[in-house]
N, C-alpha and C positions, 0 to 999 in steps of 0.2 A: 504493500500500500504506500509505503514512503517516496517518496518521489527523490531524483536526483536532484543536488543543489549546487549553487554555485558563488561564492563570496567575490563581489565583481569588484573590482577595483579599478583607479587606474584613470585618466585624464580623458577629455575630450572625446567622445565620440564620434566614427566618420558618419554623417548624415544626408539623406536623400531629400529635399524637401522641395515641396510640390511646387508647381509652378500656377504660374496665376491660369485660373479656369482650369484647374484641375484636381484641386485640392476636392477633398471628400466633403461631404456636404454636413454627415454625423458619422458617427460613433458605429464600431461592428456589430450587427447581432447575432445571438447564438455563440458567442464565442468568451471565454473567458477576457477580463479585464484590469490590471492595476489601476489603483485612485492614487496618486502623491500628490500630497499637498508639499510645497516648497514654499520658506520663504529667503527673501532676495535672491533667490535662486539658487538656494544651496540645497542639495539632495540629502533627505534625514537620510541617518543609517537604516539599513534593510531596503530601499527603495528600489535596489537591484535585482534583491531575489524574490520580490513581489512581484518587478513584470517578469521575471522566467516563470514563475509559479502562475503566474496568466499568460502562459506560453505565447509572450513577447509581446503581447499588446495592454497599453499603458494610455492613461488620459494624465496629467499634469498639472495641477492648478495651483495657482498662487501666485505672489509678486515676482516675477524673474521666471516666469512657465517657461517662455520661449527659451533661455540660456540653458536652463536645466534639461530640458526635452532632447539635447542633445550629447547629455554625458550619464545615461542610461547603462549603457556596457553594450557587448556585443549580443546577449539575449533579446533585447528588444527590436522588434522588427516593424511594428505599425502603433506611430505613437502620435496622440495630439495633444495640445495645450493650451492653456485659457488662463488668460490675467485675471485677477481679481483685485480687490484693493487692499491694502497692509493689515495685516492683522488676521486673524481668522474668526470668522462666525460661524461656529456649525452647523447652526442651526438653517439658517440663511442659507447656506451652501448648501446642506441636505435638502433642501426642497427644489433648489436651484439644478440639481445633480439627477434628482430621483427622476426626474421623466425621460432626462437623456439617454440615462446608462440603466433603463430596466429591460431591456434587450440581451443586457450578459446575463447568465446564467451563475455566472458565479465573479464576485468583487474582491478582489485583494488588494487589503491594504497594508502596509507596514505598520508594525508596533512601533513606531514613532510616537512622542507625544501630540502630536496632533491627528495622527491615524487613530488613534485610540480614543481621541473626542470625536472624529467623523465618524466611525463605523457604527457604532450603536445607533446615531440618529439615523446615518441613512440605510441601516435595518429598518428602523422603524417606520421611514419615510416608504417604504417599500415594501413594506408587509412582511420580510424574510427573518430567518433565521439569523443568530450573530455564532456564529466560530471563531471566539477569541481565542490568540496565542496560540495558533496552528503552526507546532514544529514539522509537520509536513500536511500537503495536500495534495489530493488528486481527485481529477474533475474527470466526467467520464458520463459523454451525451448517448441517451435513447432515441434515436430514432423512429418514426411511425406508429406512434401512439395517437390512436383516435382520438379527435378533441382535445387534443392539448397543443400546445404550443411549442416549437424545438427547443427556445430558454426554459421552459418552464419542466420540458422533459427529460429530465438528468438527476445526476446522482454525482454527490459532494462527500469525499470521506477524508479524514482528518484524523489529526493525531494532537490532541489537546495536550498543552504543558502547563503541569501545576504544580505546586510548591518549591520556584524556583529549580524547576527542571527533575527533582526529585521525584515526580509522576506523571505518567502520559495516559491520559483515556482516550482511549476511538470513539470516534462520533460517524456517522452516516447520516446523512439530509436526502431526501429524497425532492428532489425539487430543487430551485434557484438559491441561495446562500450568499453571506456577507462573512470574512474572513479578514481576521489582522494575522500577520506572517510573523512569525519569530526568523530573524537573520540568521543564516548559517555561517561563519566568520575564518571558519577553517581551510575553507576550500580555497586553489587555485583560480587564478583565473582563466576563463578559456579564451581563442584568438575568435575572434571575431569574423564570420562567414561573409557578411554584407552587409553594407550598411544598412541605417533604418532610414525607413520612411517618415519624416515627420511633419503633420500637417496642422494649421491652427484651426481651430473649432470652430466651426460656423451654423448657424450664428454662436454669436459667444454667451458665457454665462450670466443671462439676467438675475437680476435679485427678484427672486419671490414673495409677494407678500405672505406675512401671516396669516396664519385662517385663526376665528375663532377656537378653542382649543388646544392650538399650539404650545410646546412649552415654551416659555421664554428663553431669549437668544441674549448674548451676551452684547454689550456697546463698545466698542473699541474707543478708547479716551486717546489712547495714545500709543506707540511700539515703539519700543526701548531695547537696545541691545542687551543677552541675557548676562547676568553677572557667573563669571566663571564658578565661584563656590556655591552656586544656588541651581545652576543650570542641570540639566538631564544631563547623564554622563554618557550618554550614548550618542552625543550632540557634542563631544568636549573635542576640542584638537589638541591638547596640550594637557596632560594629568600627570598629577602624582601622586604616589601610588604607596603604602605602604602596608608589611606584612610581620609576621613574627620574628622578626629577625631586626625589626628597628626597636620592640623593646628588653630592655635587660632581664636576665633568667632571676625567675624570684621575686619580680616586680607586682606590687600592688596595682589594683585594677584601676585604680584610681590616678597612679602614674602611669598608667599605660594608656589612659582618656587624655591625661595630658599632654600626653607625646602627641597625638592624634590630633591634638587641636591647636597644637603647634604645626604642625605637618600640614593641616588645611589654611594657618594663616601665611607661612612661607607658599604657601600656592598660591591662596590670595594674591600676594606681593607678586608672584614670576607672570601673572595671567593667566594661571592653570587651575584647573578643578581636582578636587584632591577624591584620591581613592583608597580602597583596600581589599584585602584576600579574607577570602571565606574561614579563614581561621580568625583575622582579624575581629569581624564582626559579629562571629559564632561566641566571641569570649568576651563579648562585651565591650568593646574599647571603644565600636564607632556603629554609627545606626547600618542598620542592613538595606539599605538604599546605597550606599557608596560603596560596597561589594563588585569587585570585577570579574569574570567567568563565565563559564558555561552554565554555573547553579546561578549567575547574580546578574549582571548589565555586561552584554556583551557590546566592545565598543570599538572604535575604529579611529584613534588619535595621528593625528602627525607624529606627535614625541611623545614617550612615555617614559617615567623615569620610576623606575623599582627602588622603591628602601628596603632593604631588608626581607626580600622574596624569593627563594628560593627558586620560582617556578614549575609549582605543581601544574599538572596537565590541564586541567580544569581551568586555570586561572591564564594560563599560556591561551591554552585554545578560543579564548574569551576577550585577547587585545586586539585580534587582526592581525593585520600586516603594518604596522607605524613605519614610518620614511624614516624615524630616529630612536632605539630602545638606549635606554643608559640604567643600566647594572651595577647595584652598591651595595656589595655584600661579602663577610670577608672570605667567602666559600669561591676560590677562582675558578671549582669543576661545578659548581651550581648553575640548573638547566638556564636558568633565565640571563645567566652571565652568558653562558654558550652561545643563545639568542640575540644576544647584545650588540650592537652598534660600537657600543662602548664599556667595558665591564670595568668599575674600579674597587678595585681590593682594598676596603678600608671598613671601618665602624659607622654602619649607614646612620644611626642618633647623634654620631659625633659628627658627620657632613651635614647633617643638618640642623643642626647647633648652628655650624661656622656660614652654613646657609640664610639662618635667622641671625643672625651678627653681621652678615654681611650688607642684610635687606634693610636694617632696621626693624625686623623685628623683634617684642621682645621675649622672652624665654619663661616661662613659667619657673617658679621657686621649685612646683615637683617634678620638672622634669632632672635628669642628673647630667651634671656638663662642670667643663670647671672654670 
């Protein structure tokens, strides 16, 4: 039932894009479909194995559709896009969305945080089914059923992931469905066959009114760039990361919270979002929202920088591929130094001591330094 997957990476895409009077008029039917929402144009993570899992057709939408619609990956083959104005309303958009794309049979969207606010409503805007956090799917059309409709005649099976990856349920939909993709982050990238075709939407996405009963929709005041220590870490380009190995053996839990919060305010200062290993967070030191892995936020940084990580498989299998890893730990055959860009053998609490002295940051009394 699992379907093949693919962690795309990787700059610009070659793209086909229609010429004037020839662009498609709407959206495929009977065919599966990715939703990413983009803003400024930067593609959330998973947005690549959402169009292979909607075996390579993608719609786009948000501020910067056009720029993004063309750094898909090599999966995507018939892709459109649609501006929208800053910010996101879900609600607005799910009603906006739902008459377009009720013709696919089955909707995938990334576990993004904004994937994860569209999908529910435009389940609901469409009558369907929701498959959150589908670690795999597979879509699989019935032909020649009396009185139904080719979208509506299919069969959706899934593999649900729950408790941080610790359990998967199968699900079966018989009929059209709504799906968010968990990213697979492990995989290679493949080379690319042809380029895609990509066309802007026409007509483009009007705002819907409200109907009586509607829930309400949120008011965009303003959009603000996200602050790194508050931001989704799945969103982060630049983390750091720490694990058992940044605090001292014997240490109280309570100096082990302060290293931790030392470690997220030298992030602060660099412009990075600060992380930790499943150990980390299992023992109390940092909320389990900053967990890196396969069991926690699988992420996809430019740089990553390890304190004291040994690199369990889990947690390795969980960064991606970063342009920069830096290794600090005093173990030189430790997997995540192996991995490393740059591995340096030293007391990763004492580099980050001279890290926060260096920034201006100042040091907690519990943490130990001299």
């Amino acid at each position: 039932m699992s379907t093949e997957r693919s962690a795309l990476t990787g700059g610009q895409q070659s793209v086909r894009r229609a010429k004037a009077g020839t662009a498609r008029a709407d959206l495929p039917r009977d065919l599966p479909l990715a939703i990413v929402v983009v803003r400024s144009g930067q593609l959330p993570t998973g947005a690549r194995e959402a169009v292979e899992a909607a075996q390579g057709n993608a719609l786009v939408v948000g501020r910067g559709a056009e720029g993004a619609a063309g750094q898909l990956g090599p999966s995507a083959t018939s892709v459109w896009w649609a501006e929208t104005e800053p910010g996101l309303r879900a609600g607005t958009l799910s009603r906006a969305l739902a008459p377009r794309v009720a013709g696919a049979p089955l909707l995938v969207l990334p576990v993004s945080p904004d994937g994860r606010d569209l999908a529910p409503r435009l389940a609901a805007a469409l009558g369907r089914p929701l498959l959150a956090n589908a670690g795999a799917l597979s879509f699989q059309a019935r032909a020649g059923e009396a009185n139904v409709t080719p979208a509506a005649s299919c069969r959706v099976l899934a593999e649900l992931v729950r408790l941080d990856g610790r359990l998967t349920i199968p699900a079966e939909v018989d009929g059209p469905a709504v799906a968010t993709y968990l990213p697979d982050v492990t995989r290679t990238t493949p080379a690319a066959t042809r380029p895609a075709n990509v066309y802007r939407l026409q007509p483009g996405l009007n705002e819907a009114p409200a109907k009586p009963g509607d829930p309400a929709d949120v008011v965009v005041v303003d959009v603000v760039d996200p602050e790194p220590g508050s931001m989704d870490l799945a969103d982060a380009e630049l983390i750091v990361a720490g694990g058992a190995g940044l605090v001292p053996a014997n240490a109280s839990v309570a100096t082990a919270q302060a290293i931790f919060e030392l470690l997220a305010a030298v992030a602060k200062a660099m412009g990075a979002s600060p992380g930790a290993t499943r150990v980390a967070s299992d023992s109390g030191w940092v909320e389990h929202e900053g967990t890196i892995g396969t069991t926690g936020t699988m992420v996809r940084p430019k740089l990553y920088v390890a304190l004291g990580i040994s690199g369990a498989t889990q947690h390795v299998g969980g960064i991606g591929s970063p342009q920069h890893i830096v290794s600090v730990n005093t173990d030189p055959s430790s997997h995540m130094t192996a991995v490393a860009n740059l591995g340096l053998v030293t007391d990763a609490l004492g580099l980050l001591v001279q890290l926060a002295n260096r920034l201006g940051v100042e040091v907690p009394d519990e943490v130990p330094h001299a």
